[in-house]
C-alpha positions as a Markdown table, in Angstrom:
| # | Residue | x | y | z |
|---|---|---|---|---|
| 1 | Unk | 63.5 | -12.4 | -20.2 |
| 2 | Unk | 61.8 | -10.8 | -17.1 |
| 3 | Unk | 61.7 | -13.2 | -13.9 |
| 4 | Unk | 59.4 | -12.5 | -11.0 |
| 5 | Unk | 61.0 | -12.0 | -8.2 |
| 6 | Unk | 60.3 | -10.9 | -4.2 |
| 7 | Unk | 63.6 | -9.7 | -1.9 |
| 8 | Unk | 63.7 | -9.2 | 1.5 |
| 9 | Unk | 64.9 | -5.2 | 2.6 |
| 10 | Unk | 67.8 | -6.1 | 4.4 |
| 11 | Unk | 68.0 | -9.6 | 3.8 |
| 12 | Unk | 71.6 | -11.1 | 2.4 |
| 13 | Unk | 71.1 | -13.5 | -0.5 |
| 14 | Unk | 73.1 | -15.6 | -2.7 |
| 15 | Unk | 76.7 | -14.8 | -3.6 |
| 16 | Unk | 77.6 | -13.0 | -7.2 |
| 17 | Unk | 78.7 | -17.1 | -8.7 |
| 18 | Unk | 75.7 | -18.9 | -6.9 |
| 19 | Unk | 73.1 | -19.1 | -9.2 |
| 20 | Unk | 70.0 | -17.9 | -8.6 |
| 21 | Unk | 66.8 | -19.0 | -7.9 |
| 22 | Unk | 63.9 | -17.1 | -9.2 |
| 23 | Unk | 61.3 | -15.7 | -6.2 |
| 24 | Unk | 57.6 | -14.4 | -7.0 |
| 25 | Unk | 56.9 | -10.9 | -7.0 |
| 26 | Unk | 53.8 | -10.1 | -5.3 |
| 27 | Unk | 53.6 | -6.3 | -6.7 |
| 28 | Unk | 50.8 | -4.9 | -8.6 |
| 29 | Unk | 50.2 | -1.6 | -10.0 |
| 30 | Unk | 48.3 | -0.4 | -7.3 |
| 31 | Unk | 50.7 | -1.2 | -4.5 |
| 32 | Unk | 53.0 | 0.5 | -6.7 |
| 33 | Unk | 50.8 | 3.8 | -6.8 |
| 34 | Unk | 49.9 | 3.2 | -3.4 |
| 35 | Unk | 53.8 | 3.0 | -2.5 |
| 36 | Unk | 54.6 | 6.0 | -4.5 |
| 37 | Unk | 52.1 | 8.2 | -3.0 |
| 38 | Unk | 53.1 | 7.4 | 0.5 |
| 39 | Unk | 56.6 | 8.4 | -0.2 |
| 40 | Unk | 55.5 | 11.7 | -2.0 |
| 41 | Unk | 52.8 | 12.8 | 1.1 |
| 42 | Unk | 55.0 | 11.5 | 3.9 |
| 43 | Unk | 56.2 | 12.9 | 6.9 |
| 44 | Unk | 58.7 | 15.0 | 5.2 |
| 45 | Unk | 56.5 | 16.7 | 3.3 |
| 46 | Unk | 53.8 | 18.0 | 6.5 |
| 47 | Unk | 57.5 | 19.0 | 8.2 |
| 48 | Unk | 58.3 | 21.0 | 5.1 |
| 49 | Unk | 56.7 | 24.3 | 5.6 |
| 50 | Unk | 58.2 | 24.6 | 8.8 |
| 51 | Unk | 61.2 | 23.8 | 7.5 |
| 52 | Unk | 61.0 | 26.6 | 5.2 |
| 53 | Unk | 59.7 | 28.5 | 7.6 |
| 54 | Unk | 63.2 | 28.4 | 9.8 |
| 55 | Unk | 65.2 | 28.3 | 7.2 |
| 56 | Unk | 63.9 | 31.2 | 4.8 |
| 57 | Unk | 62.8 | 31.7 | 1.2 |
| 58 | Unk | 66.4 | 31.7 | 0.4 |
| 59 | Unk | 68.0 | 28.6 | 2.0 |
| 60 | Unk | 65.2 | 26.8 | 1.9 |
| 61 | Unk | 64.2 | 25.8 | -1.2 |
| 62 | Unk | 67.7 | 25.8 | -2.4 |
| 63 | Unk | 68.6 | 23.5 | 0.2 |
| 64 | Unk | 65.3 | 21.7 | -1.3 |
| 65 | Unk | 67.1 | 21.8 | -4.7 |
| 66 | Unk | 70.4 | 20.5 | -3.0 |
| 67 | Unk | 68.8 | 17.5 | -1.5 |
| 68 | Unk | 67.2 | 16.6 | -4.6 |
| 69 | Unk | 70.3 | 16.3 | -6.3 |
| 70 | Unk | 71.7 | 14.0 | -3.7 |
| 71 | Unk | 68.5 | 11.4 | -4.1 |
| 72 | Unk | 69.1 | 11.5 | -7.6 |
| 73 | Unk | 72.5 | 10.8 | -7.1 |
| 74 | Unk | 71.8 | 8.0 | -4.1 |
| 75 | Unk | 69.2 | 6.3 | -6.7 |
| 76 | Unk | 71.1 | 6.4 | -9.7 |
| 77 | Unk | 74.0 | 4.7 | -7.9 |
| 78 | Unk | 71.8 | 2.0 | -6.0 |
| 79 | Unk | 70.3 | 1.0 | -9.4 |
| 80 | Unk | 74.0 | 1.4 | -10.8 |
| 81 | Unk | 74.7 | -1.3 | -7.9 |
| 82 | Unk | 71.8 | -3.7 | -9.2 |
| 83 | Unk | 73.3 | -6.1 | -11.1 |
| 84 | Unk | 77.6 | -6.4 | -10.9 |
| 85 | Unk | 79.8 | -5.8 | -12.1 |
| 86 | Unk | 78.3 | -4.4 | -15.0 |
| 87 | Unk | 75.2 | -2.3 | -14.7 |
| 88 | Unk | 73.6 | -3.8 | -18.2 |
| 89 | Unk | 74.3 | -7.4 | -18.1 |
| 90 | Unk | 75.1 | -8.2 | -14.9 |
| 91 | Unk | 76.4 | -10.9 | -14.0 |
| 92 | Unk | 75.0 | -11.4 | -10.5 |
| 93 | Unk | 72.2 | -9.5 | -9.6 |
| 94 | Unk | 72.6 | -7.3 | -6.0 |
| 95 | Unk | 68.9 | -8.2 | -4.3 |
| 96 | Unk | 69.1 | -6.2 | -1.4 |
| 97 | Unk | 71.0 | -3.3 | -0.1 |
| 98 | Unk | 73.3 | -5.0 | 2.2 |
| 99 | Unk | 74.3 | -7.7 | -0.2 |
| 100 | Unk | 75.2 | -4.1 | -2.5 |
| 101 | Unk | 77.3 | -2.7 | 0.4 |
| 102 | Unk | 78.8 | -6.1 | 1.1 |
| 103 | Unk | 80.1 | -6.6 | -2.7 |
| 104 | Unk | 81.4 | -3.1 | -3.2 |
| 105 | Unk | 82.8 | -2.4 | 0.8 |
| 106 | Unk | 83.0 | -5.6 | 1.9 |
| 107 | Unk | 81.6 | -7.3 | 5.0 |
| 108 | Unk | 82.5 | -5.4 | 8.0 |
| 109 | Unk | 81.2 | -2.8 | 6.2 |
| 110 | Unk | 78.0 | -4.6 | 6.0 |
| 111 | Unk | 77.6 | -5.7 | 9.5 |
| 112 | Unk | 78.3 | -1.9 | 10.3 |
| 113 | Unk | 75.9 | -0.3 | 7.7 |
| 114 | Unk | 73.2 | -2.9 | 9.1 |
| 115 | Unk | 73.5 | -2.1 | 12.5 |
| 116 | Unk | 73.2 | 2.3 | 11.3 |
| 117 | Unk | 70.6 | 1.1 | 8.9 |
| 118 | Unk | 68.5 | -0.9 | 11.5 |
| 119 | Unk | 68.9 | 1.6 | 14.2 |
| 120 | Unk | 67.1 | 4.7 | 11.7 |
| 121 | Unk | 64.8 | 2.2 | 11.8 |
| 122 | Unk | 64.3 | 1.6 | 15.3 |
| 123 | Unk | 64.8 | 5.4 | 16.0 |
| 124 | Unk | 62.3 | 6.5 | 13.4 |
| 125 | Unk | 59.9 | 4.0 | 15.1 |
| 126 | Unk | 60.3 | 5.5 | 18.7 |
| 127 | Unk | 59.9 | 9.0 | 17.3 |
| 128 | Unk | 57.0 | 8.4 | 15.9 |
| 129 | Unk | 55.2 | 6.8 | 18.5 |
| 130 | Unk | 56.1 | 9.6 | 21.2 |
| 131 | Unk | 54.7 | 11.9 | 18.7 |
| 132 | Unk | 51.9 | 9.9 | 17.9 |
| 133 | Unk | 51.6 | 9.6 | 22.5 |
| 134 | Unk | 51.9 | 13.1 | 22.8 |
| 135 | Unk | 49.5 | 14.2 | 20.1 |
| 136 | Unk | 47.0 | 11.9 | 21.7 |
| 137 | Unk | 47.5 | 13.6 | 25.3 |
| 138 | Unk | 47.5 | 16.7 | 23.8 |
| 139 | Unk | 43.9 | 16.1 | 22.0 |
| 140 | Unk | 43.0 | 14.3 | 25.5 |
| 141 | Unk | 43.7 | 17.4 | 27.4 |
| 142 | Unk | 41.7 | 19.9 | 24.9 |
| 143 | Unk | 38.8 | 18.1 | 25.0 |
| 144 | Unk | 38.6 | 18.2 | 29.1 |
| 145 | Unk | 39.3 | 21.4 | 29.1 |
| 146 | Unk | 36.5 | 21.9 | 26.2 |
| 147 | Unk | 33.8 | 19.4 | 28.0 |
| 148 | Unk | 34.5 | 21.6 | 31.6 |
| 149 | Unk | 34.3 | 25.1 | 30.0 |
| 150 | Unk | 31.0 | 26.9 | 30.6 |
| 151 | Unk | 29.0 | 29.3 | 28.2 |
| 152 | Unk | 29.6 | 32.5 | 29.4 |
């Protein structure tokens, strides 16, 4: 029987004997194709060619290969982790990924995976916006310099 439900990223829910409360699911197709196609043309993929371009036509797309192999991996676990302790029938199903690292490593491994997890977060934020600052001053200082230059 499928159950709609709607789980917080980081949030820690009930424990594996609680039982538990069914949450609506607010997804729809589209902001499922919409979700997938911002993941495919992300950041990672505008950096790639540069990437490639340091790295060679050697190490670079088998260091592609390489890390494809550890997302496969990383997902097949995670979904491995989704309902415990058996991957099939449960019992208690894992809703988030610190309720995951809390069953299997405990919970100082949780507070210390939260605080790595939320600081990508906050790092990947601040990177983005000095990017996003110096792009802007960048394109600022292009068009002065295009506005002031004179037909010669």
């Amino acid at each position: 029987m499928h159950q709609d439900q709607e789980s917080p990223l980081l949030g820690c829910s009930s424990q594996p004997d609680e039982p538990e409360e069914p949450l609506k699911r607010t997804g729809t197709i589209w902001t499922s194709i919409a979700y997938i196609i911002t993941g495919v043309i992300g950041a990672g993929v505008l950096s790639l060619a540069w990437t490639v371009a340091q790295l060679g036509w050697i190490a670079g797309p088998l260091l592609m290969i390489v890390f494809a192999g550890i997302t496969i991996i990383s997902t097949n676990l995670l979904c491995d982790c989704y309902r415990h302790p058996d991957p099939e029938c449960g019992p208690a199903r894992i809703r988030s990924y610190m309720e995951a690292v809390k069953v299997y490593l405990g919970e100082k491994s949780q507070k210390v995976s939260g605080v790595i997890v939320l600081e990508g977060l906050w790092g990947g934020a601040a990177a983005y916006v000095i990017t996003a600052a110096t792009s802007m001053s960048a394109s600022l200082q292009l068009a002065l310099v295009r506005s002031n230059a004179k037909p010669g």
